[in-house]
Structures are given as C-alpha cells and as structure tokens.
RODO-2510 file (C-alpha; in nm, 4 decimals, decimal comma):
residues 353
     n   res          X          Y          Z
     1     x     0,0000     0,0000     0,0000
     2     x     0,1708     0,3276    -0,1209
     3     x     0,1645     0,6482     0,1104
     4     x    -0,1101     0,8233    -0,0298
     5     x    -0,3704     0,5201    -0,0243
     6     x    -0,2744     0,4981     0,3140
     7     x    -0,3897     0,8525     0,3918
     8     x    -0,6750     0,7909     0,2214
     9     x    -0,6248     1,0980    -0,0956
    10     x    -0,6320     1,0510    -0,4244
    11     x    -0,3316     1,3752    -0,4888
    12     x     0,0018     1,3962    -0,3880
    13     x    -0,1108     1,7353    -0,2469
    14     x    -0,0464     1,8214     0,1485
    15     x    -0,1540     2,1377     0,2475
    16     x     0,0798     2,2465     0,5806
    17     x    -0,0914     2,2913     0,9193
    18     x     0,0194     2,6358     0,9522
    19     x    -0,1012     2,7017     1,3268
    20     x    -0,3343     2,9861     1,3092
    21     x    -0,3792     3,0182     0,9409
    22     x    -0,4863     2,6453     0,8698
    23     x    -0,8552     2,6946     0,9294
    24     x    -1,1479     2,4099     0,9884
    25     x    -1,2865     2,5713     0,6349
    26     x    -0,9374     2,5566     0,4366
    27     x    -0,8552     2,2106     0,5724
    28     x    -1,1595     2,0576     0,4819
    29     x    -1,2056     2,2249     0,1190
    30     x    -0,8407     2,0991     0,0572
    31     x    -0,9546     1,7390     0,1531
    32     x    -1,2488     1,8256     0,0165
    33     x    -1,1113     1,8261    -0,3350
    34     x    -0,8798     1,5561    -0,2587
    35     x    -0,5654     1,6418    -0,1474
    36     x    -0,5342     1,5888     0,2316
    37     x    -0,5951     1,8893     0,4365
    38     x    -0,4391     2,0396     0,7641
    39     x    -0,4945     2,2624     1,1041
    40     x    -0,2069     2,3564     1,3337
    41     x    -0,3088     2,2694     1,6932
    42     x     0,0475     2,3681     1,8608
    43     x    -0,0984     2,7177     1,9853
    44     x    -0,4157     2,6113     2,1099
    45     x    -0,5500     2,3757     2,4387
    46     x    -0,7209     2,0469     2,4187
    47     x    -1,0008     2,2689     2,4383
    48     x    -0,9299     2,4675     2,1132
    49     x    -0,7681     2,1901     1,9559
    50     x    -1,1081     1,9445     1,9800
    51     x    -1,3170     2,2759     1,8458
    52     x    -1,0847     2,2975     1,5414
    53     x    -1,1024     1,8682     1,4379
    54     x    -1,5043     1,8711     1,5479
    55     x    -1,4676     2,1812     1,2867
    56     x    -1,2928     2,0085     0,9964
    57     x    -1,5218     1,7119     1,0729
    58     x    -1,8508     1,9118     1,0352
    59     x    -1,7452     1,9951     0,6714
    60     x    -1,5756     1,6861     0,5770
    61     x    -1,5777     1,3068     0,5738
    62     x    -1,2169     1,2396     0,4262
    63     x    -0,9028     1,2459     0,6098
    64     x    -0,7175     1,5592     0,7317
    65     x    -0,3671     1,5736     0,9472
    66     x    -0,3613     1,7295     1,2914
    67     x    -0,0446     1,8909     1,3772
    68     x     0,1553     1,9358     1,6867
    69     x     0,4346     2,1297     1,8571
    70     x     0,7008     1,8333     2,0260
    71     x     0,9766     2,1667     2,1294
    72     x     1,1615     2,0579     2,4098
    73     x     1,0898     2,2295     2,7576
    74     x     1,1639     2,6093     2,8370
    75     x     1,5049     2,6870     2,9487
    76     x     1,3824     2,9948     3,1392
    77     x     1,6619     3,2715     3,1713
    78     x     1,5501     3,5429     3,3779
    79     x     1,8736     3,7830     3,2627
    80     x     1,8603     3,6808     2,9170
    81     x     1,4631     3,8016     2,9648
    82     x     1,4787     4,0951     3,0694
    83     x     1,7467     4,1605     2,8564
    84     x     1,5101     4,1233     2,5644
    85     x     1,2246     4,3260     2,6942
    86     x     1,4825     4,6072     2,7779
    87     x     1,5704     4,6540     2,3981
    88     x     1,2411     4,6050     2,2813
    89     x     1,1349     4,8867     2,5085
    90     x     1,1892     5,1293     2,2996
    91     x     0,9871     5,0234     1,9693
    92     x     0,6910     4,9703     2,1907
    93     x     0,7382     5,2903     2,3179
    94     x     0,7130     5,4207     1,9799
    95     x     0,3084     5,2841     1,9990
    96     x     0,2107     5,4274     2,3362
    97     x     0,3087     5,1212     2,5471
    98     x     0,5547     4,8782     2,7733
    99     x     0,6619     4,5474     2,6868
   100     x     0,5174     4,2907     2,9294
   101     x     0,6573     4,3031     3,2579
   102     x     0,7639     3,9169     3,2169
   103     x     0,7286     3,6316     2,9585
   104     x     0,4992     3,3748     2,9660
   105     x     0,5391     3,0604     2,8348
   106     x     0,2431     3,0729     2,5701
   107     x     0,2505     2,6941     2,3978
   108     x     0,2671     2,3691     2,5919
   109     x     0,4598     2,0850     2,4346
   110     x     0,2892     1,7924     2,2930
   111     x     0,5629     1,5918     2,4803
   112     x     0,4484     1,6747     2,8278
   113     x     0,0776     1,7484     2,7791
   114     x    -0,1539     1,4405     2,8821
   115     x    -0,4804     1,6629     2,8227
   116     x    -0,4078     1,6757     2,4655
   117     x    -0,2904     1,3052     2,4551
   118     x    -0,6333     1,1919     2,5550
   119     x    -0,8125     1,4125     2,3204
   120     x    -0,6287     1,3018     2,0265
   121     x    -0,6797     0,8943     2,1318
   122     x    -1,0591     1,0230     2,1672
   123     x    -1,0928     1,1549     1,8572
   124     x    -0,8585     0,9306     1,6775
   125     x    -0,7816     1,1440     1,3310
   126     x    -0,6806     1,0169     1,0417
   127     x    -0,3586     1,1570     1,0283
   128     x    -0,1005     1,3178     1,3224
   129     x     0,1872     1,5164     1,2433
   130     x     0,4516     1,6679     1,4869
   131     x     0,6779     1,9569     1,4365
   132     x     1,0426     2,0345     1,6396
   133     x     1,0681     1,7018     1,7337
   134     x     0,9390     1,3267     1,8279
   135     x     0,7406     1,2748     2,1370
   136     x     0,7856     0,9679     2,3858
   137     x     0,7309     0,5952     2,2575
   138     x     0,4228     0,5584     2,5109
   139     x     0,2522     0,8866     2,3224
   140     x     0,3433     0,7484     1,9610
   141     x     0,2083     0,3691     2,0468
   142     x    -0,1183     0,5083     2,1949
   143     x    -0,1840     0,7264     1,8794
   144     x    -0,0860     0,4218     1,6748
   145     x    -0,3006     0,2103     1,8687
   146     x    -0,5921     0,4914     1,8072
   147     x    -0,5125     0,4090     1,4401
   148     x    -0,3638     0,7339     1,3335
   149     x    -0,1070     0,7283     1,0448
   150     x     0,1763     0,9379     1,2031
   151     x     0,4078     1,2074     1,0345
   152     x     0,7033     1,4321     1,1212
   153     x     0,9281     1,6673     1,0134
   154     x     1,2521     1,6296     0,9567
   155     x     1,5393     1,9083     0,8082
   156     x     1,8487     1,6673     0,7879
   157     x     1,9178     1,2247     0,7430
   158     x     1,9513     1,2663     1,1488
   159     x     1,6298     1,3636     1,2180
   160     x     1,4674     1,1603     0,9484
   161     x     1,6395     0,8531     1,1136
   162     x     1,5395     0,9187     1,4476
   163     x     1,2015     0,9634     1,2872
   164     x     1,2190     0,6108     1,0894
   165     x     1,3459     0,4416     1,4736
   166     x     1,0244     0,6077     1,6306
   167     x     0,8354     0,3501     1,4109
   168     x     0,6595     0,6650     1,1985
   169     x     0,4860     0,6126     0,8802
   170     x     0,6683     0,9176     0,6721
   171     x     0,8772     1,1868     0,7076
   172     x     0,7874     1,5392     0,6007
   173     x     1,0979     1,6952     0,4291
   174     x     1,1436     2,0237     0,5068
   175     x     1,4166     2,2497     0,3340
   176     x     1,5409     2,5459     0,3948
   177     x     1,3322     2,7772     0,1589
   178     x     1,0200     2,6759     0,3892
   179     x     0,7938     2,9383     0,4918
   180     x     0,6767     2,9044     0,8959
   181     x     0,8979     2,7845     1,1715
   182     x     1,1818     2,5607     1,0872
   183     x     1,1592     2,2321     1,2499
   184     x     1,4812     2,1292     1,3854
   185     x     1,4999     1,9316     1,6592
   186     x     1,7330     2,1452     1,8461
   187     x     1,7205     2,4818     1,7320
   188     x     2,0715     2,5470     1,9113
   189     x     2,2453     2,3128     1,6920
   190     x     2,4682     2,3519     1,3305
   191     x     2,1891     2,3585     1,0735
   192     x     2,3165     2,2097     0,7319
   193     x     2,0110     2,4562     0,5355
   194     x     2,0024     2,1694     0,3211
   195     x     1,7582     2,2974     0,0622
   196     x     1,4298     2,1282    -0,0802
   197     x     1,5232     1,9100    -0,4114
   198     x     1,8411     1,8075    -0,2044
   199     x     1,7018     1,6862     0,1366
   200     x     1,4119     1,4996    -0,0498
   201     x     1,6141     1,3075    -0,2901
   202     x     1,8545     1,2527     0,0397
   203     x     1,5515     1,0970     0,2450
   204     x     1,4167     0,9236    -0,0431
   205     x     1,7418     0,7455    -0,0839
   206     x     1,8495     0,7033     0,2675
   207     x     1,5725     0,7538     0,5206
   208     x     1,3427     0,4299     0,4277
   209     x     1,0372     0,6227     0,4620
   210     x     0,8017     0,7431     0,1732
   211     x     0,8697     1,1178     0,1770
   212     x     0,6792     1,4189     0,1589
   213     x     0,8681     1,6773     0,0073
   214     x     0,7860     2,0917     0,1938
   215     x     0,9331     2,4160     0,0919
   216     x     0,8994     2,6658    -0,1721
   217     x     0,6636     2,4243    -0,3881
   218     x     0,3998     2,6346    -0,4930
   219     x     0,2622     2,5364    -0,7999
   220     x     0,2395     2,1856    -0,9931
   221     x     0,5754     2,2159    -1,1860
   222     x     0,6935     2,1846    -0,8547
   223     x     0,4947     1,8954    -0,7174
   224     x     0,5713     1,7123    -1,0250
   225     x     0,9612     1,7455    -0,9425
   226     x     0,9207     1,6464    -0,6171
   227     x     0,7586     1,3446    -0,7214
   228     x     0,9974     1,2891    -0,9623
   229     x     1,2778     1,2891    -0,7224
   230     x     1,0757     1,0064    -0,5477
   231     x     0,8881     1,2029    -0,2698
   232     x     0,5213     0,9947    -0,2477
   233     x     0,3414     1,3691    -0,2084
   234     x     0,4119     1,7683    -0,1462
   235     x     0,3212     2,0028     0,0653
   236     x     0,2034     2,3348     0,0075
   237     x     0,1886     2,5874     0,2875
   238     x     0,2627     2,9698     0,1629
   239     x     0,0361     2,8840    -0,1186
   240     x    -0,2637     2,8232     0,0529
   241     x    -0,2618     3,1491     0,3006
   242     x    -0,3963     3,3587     0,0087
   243     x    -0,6931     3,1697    -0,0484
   244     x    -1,0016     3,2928     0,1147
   245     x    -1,0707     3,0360     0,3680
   246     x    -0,7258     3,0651     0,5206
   247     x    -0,7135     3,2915     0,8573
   248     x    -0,4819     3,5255     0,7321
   249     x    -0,5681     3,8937     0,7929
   250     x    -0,5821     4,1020     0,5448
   251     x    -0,2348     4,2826     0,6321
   252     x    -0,0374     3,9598     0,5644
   253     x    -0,2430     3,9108     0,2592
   254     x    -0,1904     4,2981     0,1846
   255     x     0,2418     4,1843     0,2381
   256     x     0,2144     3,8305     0,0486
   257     x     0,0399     4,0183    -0,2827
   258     x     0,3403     4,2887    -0,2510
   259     x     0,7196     4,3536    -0,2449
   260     x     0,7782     4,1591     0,0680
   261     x     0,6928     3,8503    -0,1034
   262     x     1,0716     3,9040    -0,2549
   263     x     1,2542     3,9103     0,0258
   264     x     1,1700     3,6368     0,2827
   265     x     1,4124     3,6204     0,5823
   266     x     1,5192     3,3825     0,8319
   267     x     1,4550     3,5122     1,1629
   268     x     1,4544     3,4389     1,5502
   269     x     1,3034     3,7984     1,6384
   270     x     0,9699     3,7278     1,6685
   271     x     0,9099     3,3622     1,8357
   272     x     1,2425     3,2637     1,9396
   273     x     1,3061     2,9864     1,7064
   274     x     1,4307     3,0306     1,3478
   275     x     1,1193     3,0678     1,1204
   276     x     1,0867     3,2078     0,7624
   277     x     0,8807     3,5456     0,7613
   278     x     0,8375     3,7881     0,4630
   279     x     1,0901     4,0544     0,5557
   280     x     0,8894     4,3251     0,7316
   281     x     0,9584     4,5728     1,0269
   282     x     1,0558     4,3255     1,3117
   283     x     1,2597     4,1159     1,0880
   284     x     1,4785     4,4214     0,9781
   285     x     1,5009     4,5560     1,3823
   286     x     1,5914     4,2075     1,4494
   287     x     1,8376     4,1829     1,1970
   288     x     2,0137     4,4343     1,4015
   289     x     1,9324     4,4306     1,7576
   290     x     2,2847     4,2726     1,9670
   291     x     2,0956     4,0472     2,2151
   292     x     1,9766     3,7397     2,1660
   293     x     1,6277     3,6214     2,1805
   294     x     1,5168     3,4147     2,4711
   295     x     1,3725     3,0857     2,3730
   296     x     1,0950     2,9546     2,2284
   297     x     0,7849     3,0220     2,3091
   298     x     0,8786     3,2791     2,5694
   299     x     1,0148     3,5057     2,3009
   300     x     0,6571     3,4949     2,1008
   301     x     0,5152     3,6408     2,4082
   302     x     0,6511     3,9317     2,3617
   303     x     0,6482     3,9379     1,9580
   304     x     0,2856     3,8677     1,9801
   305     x     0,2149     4,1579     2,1965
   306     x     0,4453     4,4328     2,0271
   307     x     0,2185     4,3321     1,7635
   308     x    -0,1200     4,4246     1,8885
   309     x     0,0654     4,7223     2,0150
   310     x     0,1424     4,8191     1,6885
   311     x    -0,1690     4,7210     1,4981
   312     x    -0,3772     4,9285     1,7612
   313     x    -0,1778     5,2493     1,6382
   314     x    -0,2739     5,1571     1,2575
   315     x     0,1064     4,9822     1,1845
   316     x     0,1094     4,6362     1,0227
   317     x     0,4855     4,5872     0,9966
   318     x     0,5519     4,3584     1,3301
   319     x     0,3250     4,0884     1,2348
   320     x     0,4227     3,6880     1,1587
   321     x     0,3786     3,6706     0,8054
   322     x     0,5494     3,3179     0,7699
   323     x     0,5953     3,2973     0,3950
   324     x     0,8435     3,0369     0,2097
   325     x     1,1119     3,1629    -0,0713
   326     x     0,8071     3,0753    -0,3819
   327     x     0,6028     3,3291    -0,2338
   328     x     0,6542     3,5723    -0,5370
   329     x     0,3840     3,2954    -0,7323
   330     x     0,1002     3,2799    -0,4707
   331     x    -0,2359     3,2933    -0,6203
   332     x    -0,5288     3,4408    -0,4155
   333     x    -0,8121     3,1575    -0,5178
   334     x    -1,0708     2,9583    -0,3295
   335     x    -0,8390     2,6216    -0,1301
   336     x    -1,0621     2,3675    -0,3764
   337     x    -0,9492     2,5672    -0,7131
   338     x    -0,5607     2,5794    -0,5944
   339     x    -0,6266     2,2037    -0,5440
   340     x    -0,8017     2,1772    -0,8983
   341     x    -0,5132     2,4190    -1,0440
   342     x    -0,2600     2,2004    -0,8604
   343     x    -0,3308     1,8693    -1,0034
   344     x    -0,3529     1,9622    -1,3767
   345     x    -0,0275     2,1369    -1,4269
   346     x     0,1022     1,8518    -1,1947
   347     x    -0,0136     1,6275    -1,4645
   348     x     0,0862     1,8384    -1,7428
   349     x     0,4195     1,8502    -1,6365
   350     x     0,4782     1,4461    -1,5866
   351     x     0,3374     1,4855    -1,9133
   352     x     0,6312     1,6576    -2,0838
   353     x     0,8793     1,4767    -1,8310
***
C-alpha cells in the first residue's frame, strides 16, 4: 500500500498545518477536493484543539492531518529576559506602550501534555503530524493504537532517522526555503540549510520512509519534481494562506500580494526559534538588535504583543507573516481551485517529463 492510499487521498497534495492560518474551512475544502488537508493545533488547548477537528469534521468526511508542537521544555533565563524586553522597550514605546513586565510561556509541548494526549486517542484522526521534534514511545504507540497514520518533520538524514526508529509512517521533508517555523529538533544546533530538491532526494534514498517533500513548492511544476525525485506527495503551505478560507488577515495578505513577497528572511526575532517570515519591520530591527532572543515560546510572548501594540496604532509591519522563498507565485483563489489548479499542471508537467 503506497503512502497516499494509506492517507486515504487521491493527490500527492499536502496542504501544511500552519497554526493559526490552517482553518477548519481551508482544511476541509483541501480534503475536500482531494488532497489531504491540515490545522495547526500547537498554539491552542485540548479545548481549542477538539473545536478545530469537530470543525474540519462538520465539513468533511475524508481524512485531514492534525499537527503538533514536540519543542523541548523552556530553558527559562531570567537575565537573558529581561534583557530582551529592555531593547524592545523602545519600539513599543514608539506605539504608546511597555513590553510585558515578564514572559509567559504561551505553547505547551505535545511531549508533556496528557490533556491533549487523551483528546487526540478520543478523537482518533486520520492523520497526526509533529513539528520540532518526536514525542515519547508511550505517546506514539497510543496514537498508533488509536489508528492514526503518524508524520514528522525532519530538516536533515539525522532527524529523518530518528524519525524512521520512532516507528513513523513518513517523514515530512522540510528544506530550507520553507515558509513558517523551521523544524529542527534542536534549534541550538549547526543547521546544514540543506535545501528542498536536495534533502528529499537525500531521504528518499536514505531515510526508508516514503517522503513528503515541503518548501517553496507552490505550484504543480513543482509537485511534479518532487515526485519525480521520489517524494510519495508535497506540501504546500505559503500557497494556501492567500486563499479565502485561510485565517490570514488582510495585512499579511496585503504583504504576500506585494514587495515583501521578494525578500523572505530567516529570523529568531519574533518567536524565538528560526522561522521564515516575509521581511517586514521586526525582521529588519531584528536583523540588528545585539541580544539574543530568549527561547521559544517565551520570546513569542513578547512578539505577539508588540504586535497588537502596533496594529492598535494603525502599523502592520511587526506581524508573523510566515511565507516560504516561492512566495513571489502565490495565487489568491478559493483552497478547492488551488487544489483543482494544482493537479492539472502537476499532470501536465509528468506529461512533458
């Protein structure tokens, strides 16, 4: 049984559970259509997590991933803190207010949270994905047991081994150009930026797990390569956000249709970890700023709220707008036409070889 009949989709289409922008509508128009949709439950509780699958649910009957956030613990540094919230001072300042007083840990990893565990065994979805990491044998062998086919992500042959000695069904190959949060497993260690076409041919080859090649793919000339380099499927994350289901506002959409779209940067600025963002005005005061961020999530506390800060006084610029290096060819179309769109010049391309 290849990959993709054991996901239950009939495209080699993935679209990427971008936490916060993955909606219950885009996910399930993406299945929908038959590609295999996604939502993002790393920044949400069990609470908001079961709301999002009931969601999908309500407007589907195929199969859709769930994702999750397996970051290892906080290392709280109370210097290295306040450090941070001393030089960001001054550009909330420049909005009328204070950084927080302290960070809070905003996201609870899927490793350590038992609440979530339960929920997902409960509700037993189709498909579970994790992101920054693999969670404990016990947590893998009761989603197994729930009868979930299980995916991770993986930016190097380490990971994706680690991944294949987890017992995992496939590996989610994410290079470099990715838009969103990069998903090493230790975000402290040398990162070989090993880019797309090379890290999916790599895992193909060497991993001896069907593949599912992520970054920078945003059409079906694209999805076709990928497939021709012997991934089993794609996935497509910056190219969804412009559709109309996603839960992008309509400043990011406003920065994806622009000049931004150009220049994507790699950045720890605004959560902590590296992620992708188009390059915007926290990515160019991080590019400068000597300190070094705290960790992740405790430095999205305080991106997240220098954000509203700004918003509130009518300035877009400090916002998240994960975006991969293809971002230039976005189209702004309904999730099920993209889909649609996808497949033919997927086909047409195998077509011409």
């Amino acid at each position: 049984m290849t990959l993709l009949e054991r996901l239950g989709v009939s495209l080699p289409i993935v679209q990427a559970p971008m936490a916060g922008i993955s909606t219950p509508e885009l996910a399930a128009s993406v299945s929908n259509a038959g590609g295999l949709g996604s939502i993002g439950v790393g920044a949400t509780d069990p609470a908001g997590a079961r709301a999002l699958i009931e969601g999908v649910r309500a407007r589907t009957d195929r199969p859709f991933n769930v994702n999750l956030f397996v970051h290892a613990s906080a290392r709280r540094d109370p210097a290295g803190e306040a450090a941070w919230l001393e030089a960001l001072a001054p550009v909330f300042a420049r909005y009328g207010t204070e950084p927080p007083a302290r960070l809070r840990t905003l996201y609870k990893s899927f490793a350590e949270d038992d609440e979530m565990l339960a929920m997902l065994t409960e509700l037993a979805p189709a498909v579970v994905s994790f992101h920054f990491g693999l969670p404990g044998a016990e947590r893998i062998a009761a989603l197994r047991s729930a009868g979930c086919v299980l995916l991770a992500t993986a930016t190097s042959l380490a990971e994706a081994e680690a991944i294949a000695r987890a017992g995992l069904d496939a590996v989610v190959a994410q290079g470099w150009e990715a838009g969103g949060h990069r998903g090493v497993f230790d975000p402290e260690a040398a990162d070989d930026r090993l880019g797309t076409m090379a890290l999916t041919r790599l895992l193909v080859v060497r991993s001896g797990l069907p593949v599912i090649a992520a970054g920078a793919i945003m059409d079906g000339h694209a999805i076709a390569a990928a497939l021709a380099l012997g991934a089993a499927a794609a996935q497509l994350g910056t190219a969804f956000v412009a559709c109309p289901e996603s839960g992008a506002d309509q400043a990011y959409r406003h920065a994806l249709a622009g000049p931004a779209a150009d220049h994507t940067v790699m950045t720890r600025a605004i959560s902590g970890r590296p992620a992708r963002c188009l390059k915007n005005r926290f990515t160019e005061w991080g590019e400068h700023v000597a300190v070094v961020p705290p960790g992740y999530p405790m430095t999205y506390d305080a991106g997240k709220a220098l954000n509203a800060a700004a918003n509130r006084a009518g300035e877009s610029g400090f916002g998240a707008h994960w975006a991969g290096q293809g971002a230039p060819l976005a189209r702004a179309m309904p999730a099920a036409e993209l889909v649609t769109v996808l497949a033919d010049e997927c086909r047409a391309a195998a077509r011409r070889g």
